[in-house]
Structures are given as structure tokens and as C-alpha cells.
N, C-alpha and C positions, 0 to 999 in steps of 0.2 A: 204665640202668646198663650198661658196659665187662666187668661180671663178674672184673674185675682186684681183688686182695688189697687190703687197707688201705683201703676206701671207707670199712668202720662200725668202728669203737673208743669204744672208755668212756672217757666222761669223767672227767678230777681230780675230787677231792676238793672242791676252792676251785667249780668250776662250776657242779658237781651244786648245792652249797650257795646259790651265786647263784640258781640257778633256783630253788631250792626258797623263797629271800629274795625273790623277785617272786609267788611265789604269798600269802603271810601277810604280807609287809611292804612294803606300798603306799606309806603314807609316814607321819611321824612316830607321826600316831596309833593305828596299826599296832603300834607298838612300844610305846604306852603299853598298848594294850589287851591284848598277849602277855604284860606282865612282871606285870602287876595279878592274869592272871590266876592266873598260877605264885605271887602272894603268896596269891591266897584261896587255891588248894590247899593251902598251907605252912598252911592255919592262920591267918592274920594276923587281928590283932583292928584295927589300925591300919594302913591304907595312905597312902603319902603319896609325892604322884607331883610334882618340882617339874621345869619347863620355865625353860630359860636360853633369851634371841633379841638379836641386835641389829636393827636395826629393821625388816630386811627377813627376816629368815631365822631357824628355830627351831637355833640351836646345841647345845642338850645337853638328856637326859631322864635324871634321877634317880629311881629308884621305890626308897624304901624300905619292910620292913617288919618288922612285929614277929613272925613267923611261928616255925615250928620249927627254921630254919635247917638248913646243911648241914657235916659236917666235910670235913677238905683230900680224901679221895677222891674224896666226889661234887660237889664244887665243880668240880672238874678235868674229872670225865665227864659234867659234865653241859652240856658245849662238843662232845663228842663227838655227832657228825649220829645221830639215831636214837635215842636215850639217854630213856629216862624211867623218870619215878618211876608212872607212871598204866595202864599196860597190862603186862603179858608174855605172851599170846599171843593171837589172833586173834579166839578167844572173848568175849575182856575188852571188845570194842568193843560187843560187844550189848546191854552192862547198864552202861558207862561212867557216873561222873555227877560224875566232876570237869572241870575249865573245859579242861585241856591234855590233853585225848586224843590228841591227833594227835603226840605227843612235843615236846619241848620245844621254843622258838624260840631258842632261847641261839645256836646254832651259827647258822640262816639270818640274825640278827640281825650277828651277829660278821662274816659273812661280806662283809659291805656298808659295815660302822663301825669303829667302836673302842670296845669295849666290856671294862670294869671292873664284875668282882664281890667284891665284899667280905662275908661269910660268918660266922656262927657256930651253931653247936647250940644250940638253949634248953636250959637245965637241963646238968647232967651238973657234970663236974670240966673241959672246954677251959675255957683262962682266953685263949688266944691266938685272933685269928679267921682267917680264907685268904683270902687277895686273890688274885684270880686276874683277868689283863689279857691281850685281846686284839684284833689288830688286824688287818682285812681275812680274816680266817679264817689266820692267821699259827701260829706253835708256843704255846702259851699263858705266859707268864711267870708264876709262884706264887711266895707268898710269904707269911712271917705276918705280922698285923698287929692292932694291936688295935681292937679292933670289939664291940659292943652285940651282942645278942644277938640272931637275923633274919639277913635278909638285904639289901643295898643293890644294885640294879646300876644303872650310869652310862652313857649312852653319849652319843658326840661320832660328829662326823663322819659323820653317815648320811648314805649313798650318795656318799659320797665317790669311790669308786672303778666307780660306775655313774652317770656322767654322763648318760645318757639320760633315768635314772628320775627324779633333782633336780630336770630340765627342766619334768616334768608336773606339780611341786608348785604350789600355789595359792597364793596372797597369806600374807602370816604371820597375819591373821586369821582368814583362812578354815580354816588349818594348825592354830591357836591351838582355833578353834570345835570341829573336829573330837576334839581331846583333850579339849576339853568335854565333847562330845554322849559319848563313851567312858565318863567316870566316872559322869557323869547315868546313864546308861542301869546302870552297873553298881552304882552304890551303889542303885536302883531297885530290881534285881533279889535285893540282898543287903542289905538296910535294918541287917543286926543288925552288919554291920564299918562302922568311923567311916573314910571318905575327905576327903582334902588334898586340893587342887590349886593350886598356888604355882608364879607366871609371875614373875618375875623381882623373886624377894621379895614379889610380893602376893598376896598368899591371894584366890582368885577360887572357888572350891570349900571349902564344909566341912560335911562332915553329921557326925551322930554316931549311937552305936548306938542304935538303936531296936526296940520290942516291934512298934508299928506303921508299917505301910507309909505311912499318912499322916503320921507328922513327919519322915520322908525327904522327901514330896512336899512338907510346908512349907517346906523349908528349900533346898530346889530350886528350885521356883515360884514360894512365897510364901504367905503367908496366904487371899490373895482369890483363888488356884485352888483352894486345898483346903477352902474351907471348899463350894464349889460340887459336890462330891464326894461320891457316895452307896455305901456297901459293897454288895459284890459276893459271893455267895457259891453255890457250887453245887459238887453233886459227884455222882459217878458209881462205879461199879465201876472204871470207865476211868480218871477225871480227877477231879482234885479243885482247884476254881477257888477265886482269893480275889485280895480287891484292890479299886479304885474306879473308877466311870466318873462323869463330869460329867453334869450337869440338862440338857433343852435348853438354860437359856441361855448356856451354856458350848462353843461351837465355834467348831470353824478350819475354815481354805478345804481342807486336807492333813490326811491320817491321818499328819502326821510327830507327833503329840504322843501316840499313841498307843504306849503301852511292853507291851512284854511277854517274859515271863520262863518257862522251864522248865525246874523242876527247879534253880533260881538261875543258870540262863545266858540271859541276855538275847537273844535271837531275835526274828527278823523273821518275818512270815506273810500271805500274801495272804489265806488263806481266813478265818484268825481273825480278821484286821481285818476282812472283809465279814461276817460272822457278830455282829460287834459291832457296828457302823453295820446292822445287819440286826435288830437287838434292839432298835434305834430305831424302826421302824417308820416312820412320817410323825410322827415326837416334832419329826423335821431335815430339812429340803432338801435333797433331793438331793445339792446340790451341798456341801454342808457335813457335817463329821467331827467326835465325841466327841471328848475327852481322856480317856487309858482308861489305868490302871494295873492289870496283872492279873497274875497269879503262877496258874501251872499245876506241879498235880504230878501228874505218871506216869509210869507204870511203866517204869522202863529198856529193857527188852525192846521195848518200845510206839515206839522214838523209832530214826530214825537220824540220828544227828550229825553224820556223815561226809559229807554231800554238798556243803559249800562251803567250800573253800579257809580262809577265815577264820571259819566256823563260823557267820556270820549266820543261815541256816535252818537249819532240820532239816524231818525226812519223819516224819510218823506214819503207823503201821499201821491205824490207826480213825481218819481225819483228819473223814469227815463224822461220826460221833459224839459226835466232843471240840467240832467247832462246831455240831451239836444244844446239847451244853449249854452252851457260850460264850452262844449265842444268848438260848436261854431264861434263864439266870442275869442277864443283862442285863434283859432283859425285866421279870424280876419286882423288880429291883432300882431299877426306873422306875414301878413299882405302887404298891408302896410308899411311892411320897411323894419319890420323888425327882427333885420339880420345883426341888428347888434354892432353896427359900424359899417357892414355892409350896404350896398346898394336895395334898395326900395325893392322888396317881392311885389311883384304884381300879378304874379299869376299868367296865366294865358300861355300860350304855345313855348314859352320860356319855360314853365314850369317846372316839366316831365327834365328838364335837362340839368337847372340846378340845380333840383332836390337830389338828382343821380352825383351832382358833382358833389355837393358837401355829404352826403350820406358815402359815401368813398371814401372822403377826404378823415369820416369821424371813424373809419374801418382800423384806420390807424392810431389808435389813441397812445398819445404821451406822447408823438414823435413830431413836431413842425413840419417837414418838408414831406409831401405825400412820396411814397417811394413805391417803385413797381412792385406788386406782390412777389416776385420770383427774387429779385434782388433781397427785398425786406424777409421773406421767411429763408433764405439763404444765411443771411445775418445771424439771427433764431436760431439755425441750427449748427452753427459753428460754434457760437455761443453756448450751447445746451453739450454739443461732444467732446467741450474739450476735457473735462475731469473723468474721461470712460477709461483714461488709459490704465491696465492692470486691472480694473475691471473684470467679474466672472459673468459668465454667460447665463443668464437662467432656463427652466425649461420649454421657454418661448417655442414655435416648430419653427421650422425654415419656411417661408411665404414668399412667393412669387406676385410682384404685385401686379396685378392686370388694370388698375384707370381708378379713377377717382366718378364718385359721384355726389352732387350737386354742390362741387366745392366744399366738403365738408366730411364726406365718406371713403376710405381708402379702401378698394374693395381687393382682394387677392386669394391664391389658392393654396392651402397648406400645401405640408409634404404628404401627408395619409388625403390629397385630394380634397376635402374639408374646400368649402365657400366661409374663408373669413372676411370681415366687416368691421373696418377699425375707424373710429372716431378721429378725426387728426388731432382735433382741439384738446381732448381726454389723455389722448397717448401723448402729447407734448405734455402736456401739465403733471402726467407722470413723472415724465422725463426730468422735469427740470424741478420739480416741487423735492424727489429724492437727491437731488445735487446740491438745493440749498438748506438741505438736514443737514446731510453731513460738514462737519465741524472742519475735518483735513479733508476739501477737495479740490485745494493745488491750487497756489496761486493768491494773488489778493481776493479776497471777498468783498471791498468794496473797491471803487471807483471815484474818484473825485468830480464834481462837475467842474467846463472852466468858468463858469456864473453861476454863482448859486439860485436854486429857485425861491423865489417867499411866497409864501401861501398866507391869506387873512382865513380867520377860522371864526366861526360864531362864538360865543360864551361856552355855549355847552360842549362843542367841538372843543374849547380850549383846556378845560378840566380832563377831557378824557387823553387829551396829546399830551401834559406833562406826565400822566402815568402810564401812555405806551412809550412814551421816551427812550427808556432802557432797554424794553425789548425790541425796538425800530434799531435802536445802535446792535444788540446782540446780531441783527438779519441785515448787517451791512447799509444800512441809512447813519447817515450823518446830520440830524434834525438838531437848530437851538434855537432858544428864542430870539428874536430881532426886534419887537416892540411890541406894545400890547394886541395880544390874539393874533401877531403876525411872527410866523416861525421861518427860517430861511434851509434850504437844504441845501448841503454840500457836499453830498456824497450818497450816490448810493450802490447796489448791490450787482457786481461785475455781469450776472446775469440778464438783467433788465436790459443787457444792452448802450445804445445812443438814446439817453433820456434828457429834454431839455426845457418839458413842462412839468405841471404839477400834480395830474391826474392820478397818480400812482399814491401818494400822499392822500389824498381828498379821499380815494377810494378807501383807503385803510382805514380812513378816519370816520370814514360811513358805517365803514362794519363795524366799530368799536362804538358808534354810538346808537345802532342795533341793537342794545344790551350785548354787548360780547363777553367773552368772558373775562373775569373779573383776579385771575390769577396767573401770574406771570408765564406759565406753561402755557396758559391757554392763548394769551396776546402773542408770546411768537408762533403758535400753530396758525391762529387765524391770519400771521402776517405774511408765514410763508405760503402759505396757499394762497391769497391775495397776489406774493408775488409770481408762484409760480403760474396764475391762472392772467397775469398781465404779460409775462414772457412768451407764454406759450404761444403758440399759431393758432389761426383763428378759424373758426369753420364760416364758411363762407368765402375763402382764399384758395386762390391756384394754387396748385404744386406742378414742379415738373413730379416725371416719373423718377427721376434722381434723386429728387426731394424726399418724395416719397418710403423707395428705400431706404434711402438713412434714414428717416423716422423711424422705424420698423427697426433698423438694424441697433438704432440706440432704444429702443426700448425694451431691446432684448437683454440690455444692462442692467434693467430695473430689479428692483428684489421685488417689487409687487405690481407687476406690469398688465394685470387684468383690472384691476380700477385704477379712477383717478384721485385723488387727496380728499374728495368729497363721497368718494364711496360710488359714483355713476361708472358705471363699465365700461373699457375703453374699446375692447373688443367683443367682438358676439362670433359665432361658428355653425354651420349645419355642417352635419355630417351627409354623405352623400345618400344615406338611406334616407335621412331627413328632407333630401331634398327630391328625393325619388316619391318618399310621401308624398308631398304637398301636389306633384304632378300625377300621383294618381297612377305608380310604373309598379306598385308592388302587387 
């Protein structure tokens, strides 16, 4: 810096406001999730959020409610940056335990759109309600009008006036999904208020008030999630847990199905979700996650809320304690008998042996009947050789294979004597991921099933399934709808093999609602690698030595046979100087 006057000045009014609109209003469902939550602090016994779109773009968000409403003063101040009904002074953040701590979003909202509130007091003698309209953070227009008793606010035109941030928005289903996954997670966390959600006249959302957290989860999920559902309960001086987590036979590829709640605000948590898949023990694979519905209450003082812009996390003061008991509450609530139709776990010298049976039995996902590993990756790979015929060789060496280790590692010796080390799981996924690229690899690419599978999907699952639709049909799936948020399969990809549940489905549908990508290239990449990484052979499985070799010998077909579709390495090598090193011979 020149040390010349005028470098630093403060910013307008309008800017601060923008900024402040890029940190809490991301994009549409940003806005759903602000005004919903300024309804539950009003009070609201009914919320009811409707979305306008024309085919590509979310045009308008209506959130009404039935709450305490406001009269013409604070209808007016509460567009005013800074303005709330939930704090006044600095102390009040310690022990907060309404949804809008951080002051209202009316004004960062206002500041981007156009935004209409319309206004009345419950109770009293106003017979008149206050509309108050504003636009780009503009002077505000008031006015009477008459109005229900709540509050309504509308807004049009977001990011109208920040062309940048419009740019980063997602397909209108992905946009659509997002104000899903919002109410989901908030009528979740507040079972006892009834939530809307109406997309252009159609009701895609509707719970009602409930005593228990599971007719929220039926009416979310469906019947055949929650009947799979075992109560949750523990508590502490610290914390006091409640809620439901699924049987083993109830998992996803993603801890996305995993809700949780404190204090009735829905929050994300890396350690409480590991402390819940930690309560499983070996119930789950590894690689596989609960569905956990869980409500925490504690102590205000105990929580900071303030550490994420849009309040996804919070920080606890005792965080290894609250997942001590997460963990254990889990635990005994899988003791209990909750295999989910199964016979009563009790634990005790039975243990060690049915945790080993059903952790086996989950090794094989998507297939009903446990099958020997030798038999089932035999399957695998007859399945995976048959499009190699006319096939070129790539400059893979010739490898002798000498034994596998820990189930998982094929270990053998080039031809220049080289110690190769190949992944089996990597090197199938190769295998099979480059067979279902290609467009002519002989033969049908799908399969019919003879039952079709149905899958119930949540709300926000069900926006993101009609627009991978297309690409699931491109990748040999044969998906339609069967009735609301329940889709039937009847057909899929000659690859996959004997498929006769739904896991394969559910899985795809995890990762697309992981923000996936949002353009048709990108949903079949992510689907073919889904499928090629549910064909492939598992690390953790026997191979014979026969096995083996043909692993090896078809991936000597690949055009890109040193990683696998996610870019991990399928093989590694020392050369024998390198291993002459490490023994200290040079």
C-alpha cells in the first residue's frame, strides 16, 4: 500500500447485505430453510412451503404459516439487517435454543430477490394484516391488507441481481431435491408441527403432527423403513437420546440417511455418525451405514451453534461423552432384538458367532442366497470375460501369480522378476467398469428380472430418481414409477450378474443425492462406476489360484489397466533393486 487516504471505507448498506446473502443463501433451498425456520419460532402448528418453476428454473417460494404472527412495527423491522426477535445481548448466544440465532434472514434474503410479506397477530382485536414488499434491499413499500392470521412470505426473483451466484445453481431437480431433503430433515427433527411441500400445485410433502417420531418416518419413507426400526433410548446427566436406528438388514452405501437433531434443530456431525456405525460393531461392513433417526437434548450452555454460516453443525463442550452414550444407546438397542424380524440379540457367548454370520452373509450385497465365495466370484468373472473376445492385449507383463494376501491382495512376479501387488477389488472394477463403457460389447446389455424389484424412496430421493431416469435406462436399468415415491425395477445391466434385491438402485441413488453431478455425462459416469464397483469382486474374498489368473489375464484387456474408474491404483511393483534396497543388499 501507497499510505494515500481513501484505500479502506465501509461499505453501503445494499453490499454488506449481499455479503451477508452469500454466506446463509446458497440457493433456493437456502431460503426455504430460513423462513421455515422463523415459522417454527413464531409458534407455527402448520407450515406449508409451495415452490413455482417453469421447466428449467425454480421461480417463486411461498412459506406460509399459522404461527403468532407480527403487527405493522415489526413487520417493517424486521427487513431491518441485524433485527431479531431471539437474542439481545451476547450472553443470549450461550443458552440460544430457537432455529434463528444468528438474526433474522429477511433483509440478506431481500437483498438478492423480491420479497413480499404479508402479516397478522394471532389473537388480539387487528382485524387488518401488513404487507410489506421488498425489492433488491430497496426502501420497503407497507401497506394494509387483509390476511389470515401468521405469517406468509413470497419471494420471486432470487439472485436476480447476482448473476454470478444463479450460474452455480444445479438442474431444477437437483434445486427441487434440495428443498426436499430441507423439510425431510426438519419435520424429522420437529415431528409434533404438520409440514407442506407443493411444487407447482402438487403436494410432494405432507406429514402431520405426531406424539411419535416413527409416523414422521412413515410418512417420509414409508412403511417398509420403519417397520425395520428399533427404539433408541439413553441418557446421561449430559444428554438425553431418543429416536430409532435400523436392524442390520437395513443399510446404505452413505451415512446420507442418517438424521440427527438437537435440541429440534437438525445438524450434521461427523463424530455422532461414527459413534452410531460404531454401535454396530461387525452387526455392518465396513463399508456400509445405518439409517438412524435420533433427537438429542442438551443443555444449552453445553452447544455452540454459531460456528457454520447456515448452522449445519454445532460444537459440543463434552463431545466424547454425548458419543460415549450415542454409542452405547445404540448398542443396547441392537441387544435387544433388534434384528429387524430376527430373533432377540442377547449377546453372550452367541455373539462372536452371529455377528460373524450376518457380517458374511452382508459380504454379499444384492444377492438373497449367501453363496460360497469360490462359486460367487467364479460367477463375476465369467460375467466380466465374456466381451474380451477380439480384444487387444495391452502392455500389461506376463505375471506369475504366487498366493493372495489377506483376501484382498494378489500378490505375483513379473516377467523382468519385478514383486507385483494387485488389488483384486480395483483390478475387477477396471475390468468391468471399461465393458460397461463400451456401447457394442456383444450381446444384450440389459437383463430382465423375473419379479420386478420396488424400492420406496424419500421425497428428496424421489426428485433426483426422475432425472437420473434416462441415464439409468442409457446403463441397462429398466426403472418406472409404480406409485408415489415407489419405483419398480425390471431390468437391469447383464453385468451385475443374479440380482434380486434393491441395493444396487438405493446405492445410485445415495450418490446422486451426494450432490452428484448435475449433467447427463456426469449421471452415467457416476452410474457406471457404481455399477462397475457393485460387480466387481470384493477384497476381503477367496480366490482360488485359477481365479486369480483370469483376473490378471482379463485385465490385461483393459485400455487403462493401472487404475481403477476412481483414479486408486490397481497395481503397484518393486523392481528387484528396490527390493534389494529396503533389505539393505546394495
Amino acid at each position: 500500500m501507497n499510505g494515500d487516504d481513501g484505500a479502506i471505507h465501509v461499505l453501503d448498506t445494499r453490499t454488506i447485505n449481499q455479503i451477508a446473502a452469500g454466506e446463509v443463501v446458497e440457493r433456493p433451498a437456502s431460503v426455504v430453510k430460513e423462513l421455515v425456520e422463523n415459522a417454527i419460532d413464531a409458534g407455527a402448528h402448520l407450515i406449508r412451503v409451495e415452490v413455482n418453476s417453469d421447466r428449467r428454473h425454480i421461480t417463486g417460494i411461498r412459506v406460509t404459516d399459522d404461527g403468532i404472527g407480527m403487527g405493522r412495527g415489526d413487520a417493517v423491522l424486521a427487513f431491518k439487517e441485524h433485527a431479531t426477535s431471539k437474542i439481545r445481548a451476547i450472553d443470549d448466544l450461550d443458552s440460544v435454543l430457537s432455529l434463528g440465532f444468528r438474526g433474522e434472514a429477511l433483509p440478506s434474503i431481500a437483498s438478492v430477490a423480491e420479497v413480499a410479506l404479508v402479516t397478522r397477530p394471532r389473537g388480539g382485536d387487528v382485524i387488518a394484516g401488513t404487507r410489506v414488499r421488498i425489492r433488491g434491499g430497496a426502501a420497503p413499500e407497507v401497506s394494509e391488507t387483509g390476511a389470515p392470521e401468521g405469517t406468509s412470505v413470497e419471494v420471486h426473483d432470487l439472485f436476480y441481481n447476482t448473476p454470478a451466484r444463479s450460474k452455480f445453481l444445479k438442474s431444477l431437480h437437483t434445486e427441487l431435491a434440495h428443498i426436499s431433503g430441507v423439510i425431510e430433515r426438519t419435520a424429522l427433527s420437529r415431528p409434533d408441527i404438520a409440514f407442506r411441500l407443493i411444487h407447482n400445485g402438487r403436494e410432494r410433502i405432507a406429514t402431520h403432527p405426531a406424539t411419535d417420531l416413527k409416523e414422521t418416518v412413515t410418512e417420509l419413507f414409508g412403511a417398509s423403513t420403519a417397520e425395520k426400526l428399533v427404539p433408541v433410548s439413553a441418557s446421561s446427566p449430559a444428554v438425553r437420546i431418543g429416536g430409532y436406528v435400523s436392524g442390520p438388514a437395513l443399510s446404505r452405501a452413505d451415512p446420507y440417511q442418517i438424521f440427527l437433531s438437537v435440541n429440534g434443530r437438525p445438524i450434521s456431525s461427523f463424530p455422532i455418525v461414527r459413534a452410531i456405525r460404531d454401535g454396530y460393531g461387525t452387526l455392518l461392513p465396513k463399508d456400509r451405514f445405518p439409517v438412524a433417526f435420533l433427537h438429542l437434548q442438551i443443555d444449552g450452555g453445553r452447544i455452540d451453534v454459531n460456528v457454520h454460516p447456515t448452522k449445519k453443525q454445532v460444537r459440543f463442550s463434552n463431545e466424547a461423552e454425548i458419543c460415549d452414550i450415542v454409542r452405547e444407546g445404540v448398542q443396547t438397542a441392537l441387544n435387544n432384538g433388534g434384528q429387524s424380524g430376527a430373533a432377540p440379540f442377547h449377546g453372550g457367548p452367541a455373539t462372536t458367532a452371529i455377528s460373524h454370520f450376518i457380517e458374511k452373509k452382508r459380504e454379499i450385497p444384492g444377492f438373497r442366497e449367501p453363496a460360497a465365495p469360490f462359486v460367487l466370484n467364479d460367477r463375476r468373472l465369467r460375467q466380466s470375460e465374456l466381451p474380451l473376445a477380439g480384444a487387444e492385449r495391452n502392455r500389461l507383463p506376463e505375471i506369475t501369480v504366487i498366493g493372495q494376501v489377506d483376501r484382498t491382495y494378489i500378490i505375483g512376479e513379473a516377467e523382468n522378476r519385478s514383486l507385483v501387488i494387485i488389488d483384486q477389488h480395483a483390478a475387477h472394477e477396471r475390468i468391468v467398469y471399461e465393458q460397461v463403457s463400451e456401447r457394442d460389447s456383444g450381446g444384450g446389455r440389459s437383463q430382465e428380472l423375473i419379479i420386478p424389484v420396488l424400492i420406496t424412496v424419500s421425497p428428496q430421493e424421489d426428485e433426483l430418481m426422475r432425472e437420473a431416469l434416462p441415464a439409468l435406462s442409457d446403463e441397462g436399468f429398466a426403472v418406472e414409477e409404480f406409485g408415489p415415491v415407489t419405483y419398480a425395477v425390471n431390468a437391469i445391466p447383464v453385468i451385475l450378474g443374479k440380482l434380486e434385491e434393491a441395493e444396487v438402485i438405493r446405492d445410485l441413488v445415495s450418490a446422486l443425492v451426494r450432490e452428484g453431478p448435475a449433467d447427463p455425462v456426469g449421471k452415467r459416469e457416476e452410474i457406471r462406476r457404481r455399477v462397475a464397483c457393485r460387480a466387481a469382486i470384493k477384497a476381503g474374498e477367496d480366490l482360488s489360484m485359477e481365479q486369480m489368473r483370469r483376473l490378471i489375464q482379463q485385465l490385461s484387456y483393459t485400455k487403462q489397466p493401472y487404475t481403477c474408474p476412481h483414479g486408486r491404483p490397481t497395481i503397484i511393483t518393486y523392481s528387484t533393486d528396490e527390493l534389494a534396497g529396503m533389505f539393505r543388499r546394495t
